[in-house]
C-alpha positions as CSV (number, residue, x, y, z in Angstrom):
1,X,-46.5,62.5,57.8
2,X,-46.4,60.2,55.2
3,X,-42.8,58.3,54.5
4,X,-41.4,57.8,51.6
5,X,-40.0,53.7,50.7
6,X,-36.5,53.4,49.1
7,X,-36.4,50.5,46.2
8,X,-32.9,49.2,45.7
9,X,-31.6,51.0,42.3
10,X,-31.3,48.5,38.6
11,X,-27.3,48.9,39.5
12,X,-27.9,47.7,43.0
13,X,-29.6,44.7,41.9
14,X,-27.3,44.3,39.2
15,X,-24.1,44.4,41.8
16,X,-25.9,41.5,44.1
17,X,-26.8,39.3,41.2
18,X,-22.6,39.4,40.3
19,X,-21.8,38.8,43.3
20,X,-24.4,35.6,44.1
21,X,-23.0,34.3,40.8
22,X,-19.4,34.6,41.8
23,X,-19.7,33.0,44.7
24,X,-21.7,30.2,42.5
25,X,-18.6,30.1,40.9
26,X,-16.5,29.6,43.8
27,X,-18.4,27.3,45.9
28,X,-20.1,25.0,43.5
29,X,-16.6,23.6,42.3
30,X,-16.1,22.7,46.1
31,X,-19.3,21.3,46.5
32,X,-18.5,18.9,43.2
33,X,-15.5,17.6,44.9
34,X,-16.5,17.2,48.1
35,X,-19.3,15.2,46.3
36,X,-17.0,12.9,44.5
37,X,-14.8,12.5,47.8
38,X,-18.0,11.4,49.4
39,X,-18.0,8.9,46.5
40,X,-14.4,8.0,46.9
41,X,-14.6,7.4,50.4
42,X,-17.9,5.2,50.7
43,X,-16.6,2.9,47.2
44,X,-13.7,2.6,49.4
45,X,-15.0,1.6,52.5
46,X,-17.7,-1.0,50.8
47,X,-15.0,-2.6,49.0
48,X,-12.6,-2.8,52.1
49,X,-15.8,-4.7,53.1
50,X,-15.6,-7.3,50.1
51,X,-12.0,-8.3,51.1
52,X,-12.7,-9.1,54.5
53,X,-15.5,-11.5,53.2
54,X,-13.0,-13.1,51.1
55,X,-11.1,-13.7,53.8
56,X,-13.8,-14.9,55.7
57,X,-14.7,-17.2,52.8
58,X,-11.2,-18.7,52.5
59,X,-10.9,-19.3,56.4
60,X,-14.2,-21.6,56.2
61,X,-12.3,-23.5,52.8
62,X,-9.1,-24.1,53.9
63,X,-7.1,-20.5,52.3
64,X,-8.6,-20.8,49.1
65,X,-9.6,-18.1,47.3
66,X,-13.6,-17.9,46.4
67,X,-13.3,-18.7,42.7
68,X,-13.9,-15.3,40.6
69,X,-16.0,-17.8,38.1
70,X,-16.4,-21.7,38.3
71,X,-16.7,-23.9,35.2
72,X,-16.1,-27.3,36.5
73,X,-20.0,-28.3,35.6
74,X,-20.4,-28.5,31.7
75,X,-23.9,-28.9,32.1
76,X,-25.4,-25.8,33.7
77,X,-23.9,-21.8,33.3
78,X,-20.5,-20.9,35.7
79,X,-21.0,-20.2,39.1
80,X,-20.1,-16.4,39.6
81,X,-17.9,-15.4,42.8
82,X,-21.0,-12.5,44.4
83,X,-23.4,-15.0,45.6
84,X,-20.7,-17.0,47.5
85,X,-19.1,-13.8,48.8
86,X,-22.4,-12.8,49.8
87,X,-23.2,-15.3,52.1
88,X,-20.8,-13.6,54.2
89,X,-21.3,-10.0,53.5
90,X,-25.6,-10.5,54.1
91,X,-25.5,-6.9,51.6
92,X,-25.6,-6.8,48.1
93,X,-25.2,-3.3,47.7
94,X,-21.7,-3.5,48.5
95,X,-21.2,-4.8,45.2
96,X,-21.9,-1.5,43.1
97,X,-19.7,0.8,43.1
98,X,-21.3,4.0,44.9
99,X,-22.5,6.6,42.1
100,X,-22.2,4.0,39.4
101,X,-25.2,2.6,38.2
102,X,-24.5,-1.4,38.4
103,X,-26.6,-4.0,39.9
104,X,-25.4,-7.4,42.0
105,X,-24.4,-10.2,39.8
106,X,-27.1,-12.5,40.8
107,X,-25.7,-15.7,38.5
108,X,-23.7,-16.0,35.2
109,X,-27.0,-14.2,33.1
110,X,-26.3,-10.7,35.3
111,X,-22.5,-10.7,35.6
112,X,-21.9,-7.5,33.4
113,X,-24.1,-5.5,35.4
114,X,-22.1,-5.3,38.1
115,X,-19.5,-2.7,39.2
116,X,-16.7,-3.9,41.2
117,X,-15.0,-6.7,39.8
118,X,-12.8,-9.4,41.0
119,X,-9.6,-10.8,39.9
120,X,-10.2,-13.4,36.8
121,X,-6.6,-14.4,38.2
122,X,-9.0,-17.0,40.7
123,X,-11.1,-18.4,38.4
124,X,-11.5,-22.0,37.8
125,X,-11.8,-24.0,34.5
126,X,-10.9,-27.5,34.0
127,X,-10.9,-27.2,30.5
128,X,-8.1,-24.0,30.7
129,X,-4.8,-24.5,29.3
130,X,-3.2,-21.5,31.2
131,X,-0.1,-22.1,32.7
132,X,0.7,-20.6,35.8
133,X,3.8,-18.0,35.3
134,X,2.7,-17.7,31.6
135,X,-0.9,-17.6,31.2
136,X,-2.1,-15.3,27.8
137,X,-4.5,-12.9,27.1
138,X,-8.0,-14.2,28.2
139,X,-7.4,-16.2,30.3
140,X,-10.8,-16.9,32.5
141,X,-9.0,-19.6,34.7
142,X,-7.1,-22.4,35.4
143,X,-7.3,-25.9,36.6
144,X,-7.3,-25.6,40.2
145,X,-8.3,-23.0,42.8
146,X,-6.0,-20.4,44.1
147,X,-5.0,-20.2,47.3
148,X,-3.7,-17.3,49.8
149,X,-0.3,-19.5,49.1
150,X,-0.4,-18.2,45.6
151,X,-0.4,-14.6,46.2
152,X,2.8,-14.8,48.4
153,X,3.0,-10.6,48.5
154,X,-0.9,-10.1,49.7
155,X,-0.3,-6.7,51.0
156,X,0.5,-5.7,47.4
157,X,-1.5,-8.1,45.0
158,X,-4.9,-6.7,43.9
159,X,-8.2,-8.3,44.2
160,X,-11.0,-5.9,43.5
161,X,-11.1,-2.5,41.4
162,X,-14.1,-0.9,39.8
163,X,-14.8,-2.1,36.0
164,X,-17.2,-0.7,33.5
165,X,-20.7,-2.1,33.5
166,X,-23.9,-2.8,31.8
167,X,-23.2,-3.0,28.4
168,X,-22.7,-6.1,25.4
169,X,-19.1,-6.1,26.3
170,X,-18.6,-5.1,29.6
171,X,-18.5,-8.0,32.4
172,X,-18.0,-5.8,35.3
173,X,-17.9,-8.5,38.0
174,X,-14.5,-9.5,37.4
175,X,-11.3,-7.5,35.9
176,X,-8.8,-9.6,33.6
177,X,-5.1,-9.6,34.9
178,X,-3.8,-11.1,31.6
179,X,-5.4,-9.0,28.9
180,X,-3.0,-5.8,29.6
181,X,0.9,-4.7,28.1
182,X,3.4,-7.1,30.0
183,X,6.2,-5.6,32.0
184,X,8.9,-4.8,29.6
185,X,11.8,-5.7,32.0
186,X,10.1,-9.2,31.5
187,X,8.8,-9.7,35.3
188,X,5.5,-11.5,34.8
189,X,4.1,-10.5,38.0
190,X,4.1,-7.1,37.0
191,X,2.1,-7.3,33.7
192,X,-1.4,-5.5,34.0
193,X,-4.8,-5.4,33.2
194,X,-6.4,-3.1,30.4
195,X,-6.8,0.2,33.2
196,X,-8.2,3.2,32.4
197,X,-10.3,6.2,33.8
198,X,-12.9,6.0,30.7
199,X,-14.9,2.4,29.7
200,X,-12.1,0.5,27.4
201,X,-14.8,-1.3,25.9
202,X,-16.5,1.3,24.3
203,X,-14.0,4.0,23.9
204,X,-10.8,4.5,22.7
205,X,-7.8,5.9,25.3
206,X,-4.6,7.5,25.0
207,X,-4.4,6.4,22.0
208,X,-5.0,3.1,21.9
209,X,-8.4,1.3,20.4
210,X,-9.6,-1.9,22.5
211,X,-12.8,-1.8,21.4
212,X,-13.1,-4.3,18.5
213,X,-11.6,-7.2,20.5
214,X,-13.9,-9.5,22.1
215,X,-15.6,-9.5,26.0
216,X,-12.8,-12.0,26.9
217,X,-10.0,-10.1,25.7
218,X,-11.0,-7.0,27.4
219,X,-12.0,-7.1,31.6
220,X,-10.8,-3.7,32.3
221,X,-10.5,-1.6,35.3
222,X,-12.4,1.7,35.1
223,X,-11.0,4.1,37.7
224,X,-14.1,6.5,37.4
225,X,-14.2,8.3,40.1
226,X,-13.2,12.1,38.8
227,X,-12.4,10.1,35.2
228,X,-11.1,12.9,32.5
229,X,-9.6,10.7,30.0
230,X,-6.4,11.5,31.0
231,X,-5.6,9.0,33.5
232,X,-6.3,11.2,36.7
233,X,-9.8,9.0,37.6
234,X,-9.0,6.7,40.6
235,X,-10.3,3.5,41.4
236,X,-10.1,2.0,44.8
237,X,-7.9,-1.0,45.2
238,X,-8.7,-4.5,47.4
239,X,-5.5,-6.4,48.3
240,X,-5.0,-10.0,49.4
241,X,-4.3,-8.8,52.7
242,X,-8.0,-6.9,53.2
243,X,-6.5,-3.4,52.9
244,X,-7.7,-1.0,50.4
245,X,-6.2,2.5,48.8
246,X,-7.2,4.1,45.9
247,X,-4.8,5.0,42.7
248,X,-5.7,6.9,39.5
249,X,-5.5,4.9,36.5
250,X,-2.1,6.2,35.2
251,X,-0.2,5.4,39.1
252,X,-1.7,1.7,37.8
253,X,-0.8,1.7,34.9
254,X,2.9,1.8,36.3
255,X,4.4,-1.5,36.2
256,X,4.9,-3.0,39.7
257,X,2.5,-0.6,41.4
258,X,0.1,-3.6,42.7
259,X,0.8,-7.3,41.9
260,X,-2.6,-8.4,39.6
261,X,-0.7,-11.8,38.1
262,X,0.1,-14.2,41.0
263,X,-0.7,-17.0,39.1
C-alpha cells in the first residue's frame, strides 16, 4: 500500500515565516533592554567598587581625597588618580565602563582612554589660582588636596560618572565640575558639569555647540547607557559616601540633583 507524504502548502509556510518574524519583533526589543540593563547594572556595580577604594585610599592618608590629577612636580607629566586607586582595587577593568570601549589610564600619556572619570574638583596644582567657592571654567585644581571635610554633604556630592573617551579631546579619566551653566539662583554648589547622553566633545546637544572649545574647557559626563540625544541616557553616579545610583543626563542636568562643586 503505498502512502502518500503531505508537504506543508506555499501559504503554510508563508503563515509560519509571519509569525517567527513577529515574534522577532516582540522579543528582540526585550532582549535589547535586558542587554543594556545587564550593562547598567555591572557599570554600576564596578563603579560602587571605585568609591570604596577611594575610601580606602583616604583612610590610609589621613581623609584626603586621592588627587584626580597631581601637578606639584614641574619636571616630569601629572600623576593621574587610577594607578593610586588601583593599588587598592588589584582590577583595572573596573575602570571602563562595561560596553564602552575605554582602556585603564596607565599615566598622564593614556588618561583620555579611559571611561569612568573622576571629579577634577580633587585635583592638585600648586600653580592654580582657583579659589575655593568661586573657581572658573577649567579649573584642573587647586593648591591643596581635598579632604572628606570638604564635601560636608557626601551622601549627595558626586565623584565618578562615565565620560566620553578615546579621542583628541576627550580626557575620560576625570569629569570637570566647573566647565557647566552655574545655578541661576546663584548657589555655587549647585553649578554642573557639561552632562549629556551623546559625546559633548564631538557633537552638538540640545542645541548647544561645545565642540570648538578646548580639552580643558570641556570634561563632560556622557550618560550612555540607552543615549538618544534627548537626555534619557543614564550614567551611574559615585558619591562621597561609596553609594552609587544611576540618573539620565537630563535628572543631572537639574540643578541641585548631586553636589559636583564642593570646593
Amino acid at each position: 500500500m503505498i502512502r502518500l507524504r503531505h508537504a506543508f502548502t506555499l501559504i503554510e509556510l508563508l503563515v509560519v515565516i509571519a509569525i517567527i518574524a513577529i515574534l522577532a519583533a516582540i522579543l528582540f526589543p526585550v532582549f535589547a533592554q535586558a542587554k543594556l540593563a545587564a550593562k547598567k547594572t555591572a557599570a554600576l556595580s564596578q563603579m560602587k567598587q571605585l568609591g570604596l577604594a577611594v575610601m580606602i585610599y583616604a583612610n590610609d592618608a589621613d581623609d584626603y581625597f586621592v588627587p584626580a590629577s597631581n601637578r606639584t612636580d614641574p619636571t616630569q607629566d601629572p600623576t593621574v588618580w587610577p594607578p593610586l586607586v588601583n593599588a587598592y582595587a588589584k582590577n583595572t577593568q573596573i575602570f571602563v565602563a562595561t560596553g564602552t570601549n575605554g582602556e585603564f589610564a596607565s599615566d598622564w600619556a593614556h588618561r583620555k582612554n579611559q571611561s569612568i572619570g573622576y571629579s577634577d574638583a580633587t585635583g592638585v596644582d600648586p600653580l592654580s589660582t582657583a579659589v575655593p567657592g568661586a573657581a572658573l571654567p577649567g579649573t584642573e585644581g587647586f593648591t591643596s588636596a581635598a579632604t572628606f571635610s570638604n564635601a560636608d554633604q557626601p551622601a549627595a556630592v558626586g565623584l565618578f560618572a562615565v565620560t566620553p573617551n578615546g579621542k583628541d579631546k576627550q580626557r575620560g579619566y576625570v569629569f570637570n565640575p566647573y566647565n557647566g551653566p552655574a545655578d541661576p539662583a546663584g548657589d555655587y554648589s549647585k553649578g554642573l558639569p557639561l552632562i549629556g547622553d551623546v559625546d559633548l566633545t564631538t557633537t552638538p546637544y540640545k542645541g548647544n555647540d561645545y565642540t570648538s572649545r578646548s580639552p580643558g574647557q570641556l570634561k563632560p559626563i556622557n550618560a550612555s547607557y540607552g543615549g538618544d540625544g534627548k537626555g534619557n541616557g543614564v550614567s551611574p553616579i559615585v558619591f562621597a559616601d561609596g553609594h552609587a545610583k544611576s540618573y539620565s543626563a537630563n535628572a543631572l542636568n537639574g540643578f541641585g540633583t548631586v553636589i559636583w562643586r564642593f570646593r
